[in-house]
C-alpha positions in Angstrom: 169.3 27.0 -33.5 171.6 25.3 -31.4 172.0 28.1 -29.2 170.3 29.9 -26.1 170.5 33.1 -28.0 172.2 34.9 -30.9 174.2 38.0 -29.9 175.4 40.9 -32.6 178.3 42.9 -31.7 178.3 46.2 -34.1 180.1 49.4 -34.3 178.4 51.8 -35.6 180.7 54.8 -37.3 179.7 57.7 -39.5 177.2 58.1 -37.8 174.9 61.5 -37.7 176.7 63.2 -34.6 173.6 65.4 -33.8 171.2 61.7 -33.8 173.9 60.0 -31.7 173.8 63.0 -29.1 169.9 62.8 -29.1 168.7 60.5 -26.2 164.7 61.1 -27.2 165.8 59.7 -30.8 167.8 56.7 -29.7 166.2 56.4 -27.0 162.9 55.7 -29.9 164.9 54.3 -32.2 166.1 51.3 -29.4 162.6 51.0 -28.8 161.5 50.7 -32.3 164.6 48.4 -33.4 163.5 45.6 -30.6 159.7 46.3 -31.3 160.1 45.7 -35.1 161.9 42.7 -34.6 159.3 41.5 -33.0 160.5 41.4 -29.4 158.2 42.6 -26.5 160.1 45.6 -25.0 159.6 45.5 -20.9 161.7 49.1 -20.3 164.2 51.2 -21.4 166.7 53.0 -19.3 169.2 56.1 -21.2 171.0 58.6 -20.1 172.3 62.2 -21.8 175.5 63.5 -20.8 176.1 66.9 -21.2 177.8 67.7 -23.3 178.1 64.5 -25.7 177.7 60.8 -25.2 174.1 59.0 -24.8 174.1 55.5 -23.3 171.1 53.1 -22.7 169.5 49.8 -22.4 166.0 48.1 -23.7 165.4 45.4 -22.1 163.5 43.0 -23.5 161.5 39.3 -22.5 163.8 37.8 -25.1 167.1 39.7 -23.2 168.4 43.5 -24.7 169.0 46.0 -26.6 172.2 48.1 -25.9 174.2 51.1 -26.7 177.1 54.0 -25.8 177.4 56.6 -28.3 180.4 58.9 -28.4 178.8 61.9 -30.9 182.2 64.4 -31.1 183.9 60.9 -33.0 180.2 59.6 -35.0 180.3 56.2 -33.1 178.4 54.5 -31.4 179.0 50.5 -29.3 175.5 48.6 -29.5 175.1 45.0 -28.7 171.5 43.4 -29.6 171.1 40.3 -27.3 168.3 37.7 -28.4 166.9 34.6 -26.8 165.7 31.9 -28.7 164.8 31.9 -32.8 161.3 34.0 -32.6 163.4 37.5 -33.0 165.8 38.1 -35.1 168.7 40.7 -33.9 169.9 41.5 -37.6 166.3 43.1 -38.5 167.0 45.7 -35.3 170.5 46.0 -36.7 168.8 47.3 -39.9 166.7 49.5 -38.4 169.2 51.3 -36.2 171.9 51.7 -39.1 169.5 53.8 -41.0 168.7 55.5 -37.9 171.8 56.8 -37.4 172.7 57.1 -40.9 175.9 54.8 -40.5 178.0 52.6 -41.7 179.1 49.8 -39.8 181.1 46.5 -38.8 179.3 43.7 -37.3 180.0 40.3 -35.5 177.3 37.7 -34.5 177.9 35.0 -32.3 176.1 32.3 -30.7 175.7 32.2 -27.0 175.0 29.0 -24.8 175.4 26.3 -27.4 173.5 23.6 -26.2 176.1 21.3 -27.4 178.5 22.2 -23.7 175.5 23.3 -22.0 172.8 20.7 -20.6 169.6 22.0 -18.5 170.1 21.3 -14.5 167.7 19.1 -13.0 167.6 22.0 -10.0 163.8 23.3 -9.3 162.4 26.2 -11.1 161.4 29.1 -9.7 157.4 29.3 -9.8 156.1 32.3 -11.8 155.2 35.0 -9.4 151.9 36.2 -8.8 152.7 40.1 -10.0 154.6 39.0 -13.2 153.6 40.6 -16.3 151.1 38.7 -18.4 152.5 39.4 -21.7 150.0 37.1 -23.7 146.9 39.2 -23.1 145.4 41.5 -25.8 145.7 44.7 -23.8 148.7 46.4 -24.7 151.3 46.7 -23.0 153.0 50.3 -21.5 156.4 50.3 -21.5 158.2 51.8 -18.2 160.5 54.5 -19.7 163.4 55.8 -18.0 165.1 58.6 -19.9 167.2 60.7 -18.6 169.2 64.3 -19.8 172.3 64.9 -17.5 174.1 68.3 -17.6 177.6 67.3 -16.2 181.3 68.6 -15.8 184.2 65.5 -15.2 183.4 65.9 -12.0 179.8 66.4 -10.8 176.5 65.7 -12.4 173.0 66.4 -12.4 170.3 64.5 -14.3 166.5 64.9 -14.3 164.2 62.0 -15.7 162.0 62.7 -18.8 159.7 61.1 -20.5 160.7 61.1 -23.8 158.1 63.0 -25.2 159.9 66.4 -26.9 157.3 69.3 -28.0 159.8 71.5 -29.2 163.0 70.6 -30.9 164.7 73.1 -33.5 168.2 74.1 -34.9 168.3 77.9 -34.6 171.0 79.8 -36.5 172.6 80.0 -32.7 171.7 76.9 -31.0 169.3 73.9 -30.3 166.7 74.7 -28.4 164.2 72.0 -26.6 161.3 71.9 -25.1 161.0 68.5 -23.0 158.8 67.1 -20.4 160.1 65.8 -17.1 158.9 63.5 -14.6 159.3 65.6 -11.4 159.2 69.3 -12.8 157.0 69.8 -15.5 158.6 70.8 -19.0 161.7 72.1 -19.5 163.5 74.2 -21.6 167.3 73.3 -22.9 169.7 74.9 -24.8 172.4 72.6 -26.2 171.6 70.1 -23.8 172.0 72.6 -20.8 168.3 72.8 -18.1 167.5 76.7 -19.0 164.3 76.5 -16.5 161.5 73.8 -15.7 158.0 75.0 -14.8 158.1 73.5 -11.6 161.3 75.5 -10.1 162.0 78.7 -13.0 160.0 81.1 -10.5 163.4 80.8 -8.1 165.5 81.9 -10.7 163.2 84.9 -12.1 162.2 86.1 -8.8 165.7 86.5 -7.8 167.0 88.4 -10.8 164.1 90.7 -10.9 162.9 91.8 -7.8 165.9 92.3 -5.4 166.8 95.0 -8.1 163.7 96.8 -8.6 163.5 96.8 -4.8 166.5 98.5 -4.6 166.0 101.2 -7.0 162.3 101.9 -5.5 163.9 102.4 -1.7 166.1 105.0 -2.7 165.4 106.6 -5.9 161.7 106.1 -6.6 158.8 104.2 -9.2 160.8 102.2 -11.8 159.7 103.0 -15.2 162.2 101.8 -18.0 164.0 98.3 -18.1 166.3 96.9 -20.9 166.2 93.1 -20.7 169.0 91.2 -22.6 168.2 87.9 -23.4 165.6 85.8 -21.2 163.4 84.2 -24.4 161.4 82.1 -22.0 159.5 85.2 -20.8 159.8 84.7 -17.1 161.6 87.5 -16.4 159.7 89.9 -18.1 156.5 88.5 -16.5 158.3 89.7 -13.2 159.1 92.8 -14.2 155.6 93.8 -15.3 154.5 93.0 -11.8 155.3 96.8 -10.7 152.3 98.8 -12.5 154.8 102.1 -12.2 156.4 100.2 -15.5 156.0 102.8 -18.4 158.4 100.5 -21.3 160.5 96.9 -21.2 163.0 96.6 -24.0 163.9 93.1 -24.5 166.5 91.9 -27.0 166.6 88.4 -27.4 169.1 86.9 -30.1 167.2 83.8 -30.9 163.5 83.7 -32.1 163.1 80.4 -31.7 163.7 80.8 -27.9 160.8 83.2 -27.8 158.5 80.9 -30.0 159.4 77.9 -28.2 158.1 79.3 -24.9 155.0 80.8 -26.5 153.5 77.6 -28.0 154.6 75.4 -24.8 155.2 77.4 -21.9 152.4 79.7 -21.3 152.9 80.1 -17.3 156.2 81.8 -18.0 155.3 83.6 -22.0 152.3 85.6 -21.1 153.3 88.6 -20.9 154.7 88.8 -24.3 151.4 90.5 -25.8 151.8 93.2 -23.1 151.4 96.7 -24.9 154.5 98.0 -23.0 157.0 95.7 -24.0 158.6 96.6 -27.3 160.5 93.1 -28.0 163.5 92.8 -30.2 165.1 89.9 -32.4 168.7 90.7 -32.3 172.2 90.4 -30.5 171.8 92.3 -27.2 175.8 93.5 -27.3 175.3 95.1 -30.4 172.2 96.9 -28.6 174.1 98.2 -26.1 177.0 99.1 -28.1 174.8 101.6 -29.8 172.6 102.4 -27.1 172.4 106.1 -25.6 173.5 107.3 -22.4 171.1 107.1 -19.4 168.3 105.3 -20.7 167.1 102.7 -18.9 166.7 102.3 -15.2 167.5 98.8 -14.6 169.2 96.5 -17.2 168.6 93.0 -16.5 171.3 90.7 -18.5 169.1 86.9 -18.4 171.7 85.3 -20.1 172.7 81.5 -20.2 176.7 80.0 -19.8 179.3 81.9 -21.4 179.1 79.8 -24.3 177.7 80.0 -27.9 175.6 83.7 -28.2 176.3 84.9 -25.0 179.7 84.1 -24.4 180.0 88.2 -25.3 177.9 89.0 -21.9 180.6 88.5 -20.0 183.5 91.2 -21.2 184.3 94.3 -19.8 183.1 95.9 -22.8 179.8 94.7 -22.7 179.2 95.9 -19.3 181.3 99.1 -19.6 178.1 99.7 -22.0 175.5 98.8 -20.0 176.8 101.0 -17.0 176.7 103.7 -19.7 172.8 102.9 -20.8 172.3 103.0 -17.3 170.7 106.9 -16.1 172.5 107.7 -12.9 171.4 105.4 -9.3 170.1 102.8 -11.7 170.9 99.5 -11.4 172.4 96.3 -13.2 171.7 93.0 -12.2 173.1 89.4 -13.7 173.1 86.1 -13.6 176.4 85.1 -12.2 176.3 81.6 -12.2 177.7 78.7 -9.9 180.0 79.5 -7.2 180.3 75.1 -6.8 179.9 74.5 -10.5 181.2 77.5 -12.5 183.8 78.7 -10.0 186.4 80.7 -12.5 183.5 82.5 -14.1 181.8 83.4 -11.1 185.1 84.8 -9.7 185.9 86.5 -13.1 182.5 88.1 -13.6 182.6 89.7 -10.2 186.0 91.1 -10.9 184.8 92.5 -14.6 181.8 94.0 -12.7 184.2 95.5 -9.9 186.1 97.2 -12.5 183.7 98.8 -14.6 181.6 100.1 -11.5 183.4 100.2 -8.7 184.2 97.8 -5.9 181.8 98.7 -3.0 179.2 99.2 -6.4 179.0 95.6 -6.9 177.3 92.6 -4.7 176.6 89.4 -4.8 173.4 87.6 -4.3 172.8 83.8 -4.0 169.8 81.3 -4.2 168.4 77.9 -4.1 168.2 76.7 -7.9 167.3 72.8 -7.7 167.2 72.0 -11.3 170.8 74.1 -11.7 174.3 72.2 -11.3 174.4 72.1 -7.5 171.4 73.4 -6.7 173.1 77.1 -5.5 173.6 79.6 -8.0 174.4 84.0 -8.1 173.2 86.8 -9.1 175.6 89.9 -9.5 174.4 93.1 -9.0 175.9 96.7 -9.8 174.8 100.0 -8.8 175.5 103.3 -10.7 175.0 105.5 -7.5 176.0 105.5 -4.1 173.2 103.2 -2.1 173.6 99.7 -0.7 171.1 97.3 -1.5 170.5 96.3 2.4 171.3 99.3 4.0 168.9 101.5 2.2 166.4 99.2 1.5 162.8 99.9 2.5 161.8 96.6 3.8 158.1 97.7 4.7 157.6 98.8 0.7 159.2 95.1 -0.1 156.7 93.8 2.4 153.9 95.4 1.2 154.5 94.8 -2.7 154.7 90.9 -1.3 151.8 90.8 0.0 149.9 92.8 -2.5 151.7 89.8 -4.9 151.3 86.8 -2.8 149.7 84.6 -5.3 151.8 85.1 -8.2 155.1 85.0 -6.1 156.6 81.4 -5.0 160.5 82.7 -3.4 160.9 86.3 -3.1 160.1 87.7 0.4 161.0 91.0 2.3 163.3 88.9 4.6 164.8 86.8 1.5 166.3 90.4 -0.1 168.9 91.0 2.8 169.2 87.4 3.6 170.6 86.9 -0.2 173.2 89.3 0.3 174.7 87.1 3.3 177.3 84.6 1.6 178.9 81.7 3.6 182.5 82.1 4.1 184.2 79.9 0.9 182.1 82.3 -1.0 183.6 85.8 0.5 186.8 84.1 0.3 186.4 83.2 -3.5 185.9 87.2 -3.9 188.3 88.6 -1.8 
């Protein structure tokens, strides 16, 4: 070859969109499209970006592999760069065309023709001393660097993986993931959105359990019956079941696989989903309500995700006009209200909904420190069928003595952390004025 290196332009189209908005799969499939052809993969870097659109690189000692994939249109951009004549670009080619199930155009070119090119006579570089040995018989571990990204056209956050998924299945509602990052343990997405990670999920379940409870305890006495609508990791029911005065949890979780996912790989959060007292239900949690009776539960915890997909329905007046009616009379209803930064509209929205099925002074507003949620602060709404404040009237010494009876299971909540959530900076009492 008269050439430093042979260079294949190709647009992929057709493609399988669900593939193309995979980054473990073509993230493996990079990797396996260099490897097969022989080249000696150094790392890869990818990214996901939530919603659609993966991009990436492998780099290679004979140069790279790369690729931008736009899933809503089935196409994807990938250039395979190759130095020298020991690998051969088109037998990567092959392999990602039947990876994404595509069909193609394609444009090789030579690069560096050595007939306008001559070597310099300037002085090489000496190898250095930590250079990677490549010729020795060990094998070689390749530094991946994959990362899932949950982003608006504004803001971002991303959280590095390692490519390794233990859970991946198409439910009739959603896709649901079980994934393994590099700073927080594994995770658990729902169409490419960070539900919880084991390392930071206690924040989140704390928060929408126990400022609630504590509430109803202070003024109107043991809580014995909660309705939980959604929350198929388990985490919130594992905090619920923390008060020994609990008598029966109904939980009504729309998607089974949710539930199985966290039972095969997320023990810390599924355990208490052999508990005796928790009767557990498959099905869509507004229809439950809907044909609920009156003044059955105590607290109703709505552990929802975005208002997207399956529970897009938690967030109408309807829905909540029948969750104030399941509720008996002082109890309490407590949601996640999501991200005054990220989610602004909703957040606003929601508290209005709330304010007009309950009743203005009824409803506050709760916020906490999230880290692996879009900027890192997020909300909890709260309603109250009765006539209490959840500061005023709370018994801080019974808070203080059910955190230290708990101390080693809880990781946020604290006596002093229930009134200070109620305390919102200024742009946030603003937003809900």
């Amino acid at each position: 070859m008269n050439a430093l290196g042979r260079h294949i332009l190709v647009e992929f189209s057709n493609c399988k969109a669900d593939v193309l908005n995979d980054v473990s799969a073509i993230e493996n499939a990079m990797v396996e499209a260099a490897q097969i052809a022989g080249a000696t993969v150094i790392n890869s870097t990818f990214h996901h970006f939530s919603p659609y659109g993966v991009s990436g690189v492998v780099v290679i000692q004979e140069s790279h592999l790369a690729i931008h994939t736009w899933p809503e249109y089935r196409y994807a951009a990938v250039d395979l760069f190759t130095c020298g004549d020991t690998v051969d670009p088109w037998v990567s080619f092959e392999h990602l065309k039947k990876a994404f199930g595509a069909s193609y155009s394609a444009l090789e070119m030579n690069r560096g023709s050595t007939h306008v090119i001559k070597k310099g006579d300037a002085p090489l570089q000496v190898k250095p001393a930590e250079a990677v040995d490549f010729s020795k018989t060990e094998p070689y571990r390749i530094n991946r660097n994959v990362w899932f990204t949950d982003k608006d056209e504004n803001q971002a956050l991303s959280l590095r993986y390692t490519g390794d998924v233990f859970f991946d299945e198409r439910s009739p509602f959603q896709r649901v993931r079980i994934l393994e990052s590099c700073a927080y343990g594994k995770m658990l997405a729902i169409d490419d959105m960070v539900m919880c990670t084991e390392r930071d999920e206690s924040h989140y379940h704390e928060m929408i359990v126990h400022p609630a409870l504590q509430a109803f305890q202070s003024v109107v006495g043991p809580v014995k019956n909660v309705l939980v609508i959604g929350g198929g990791d388990g985490g919130t029911i594992r905090e619920v079941f923390m008060y020994p005065s609990i008598e029966k949890v109904t939980m009504v979780e729309i998607d089974e696989a949710v539930v199985r996912a966290s039972k095969l790989h997320l023990p810390t959060l599924s355990r208490e989903f052999s508990n005796p007292k928790l009767n557990l239900i498959i099905g869509d949690g507004i229809e439950f309500v809907r044909n609920c009776p009156a003044n059955s539960f105590d607290v109703v915890i709505v552990d929802g995700s975005d208002p997207a997909g399956p529970a897009e329905g938690l967030f109408t007046q309807e829905f909540y006009q029948d969750c104030k009616r399941t509720l008996k009379d002082n109890g309490v209803l407590v949601t996640q209200g999501e991200s005054p930064m990220f989610h602004s509209k909703t957040f606003v929205e929601l508290n209005k909904c709330l304010k007009s099925v309950f009743a203005p002074t009824a409803v506050h507003t709760l916020l906490f420190h999230s880290t692996t949620y879009p900027t890192g602060m997020w909300s909890l709404q709260m309603a109250i069928k009765g006539q209490y404040h959840p500061v005023r009237d709370h018994n801080r010494q019974a808070t203080a003595d059910f955190v230290e009876k708990n101390t080693a299971s809880l990781k946020y909540y604290n006596d002093e952390l229930h009134s200070a959530a109620f305390t919102l900076p200024r742009f946030v009492k603003q937003m809900l004025t």
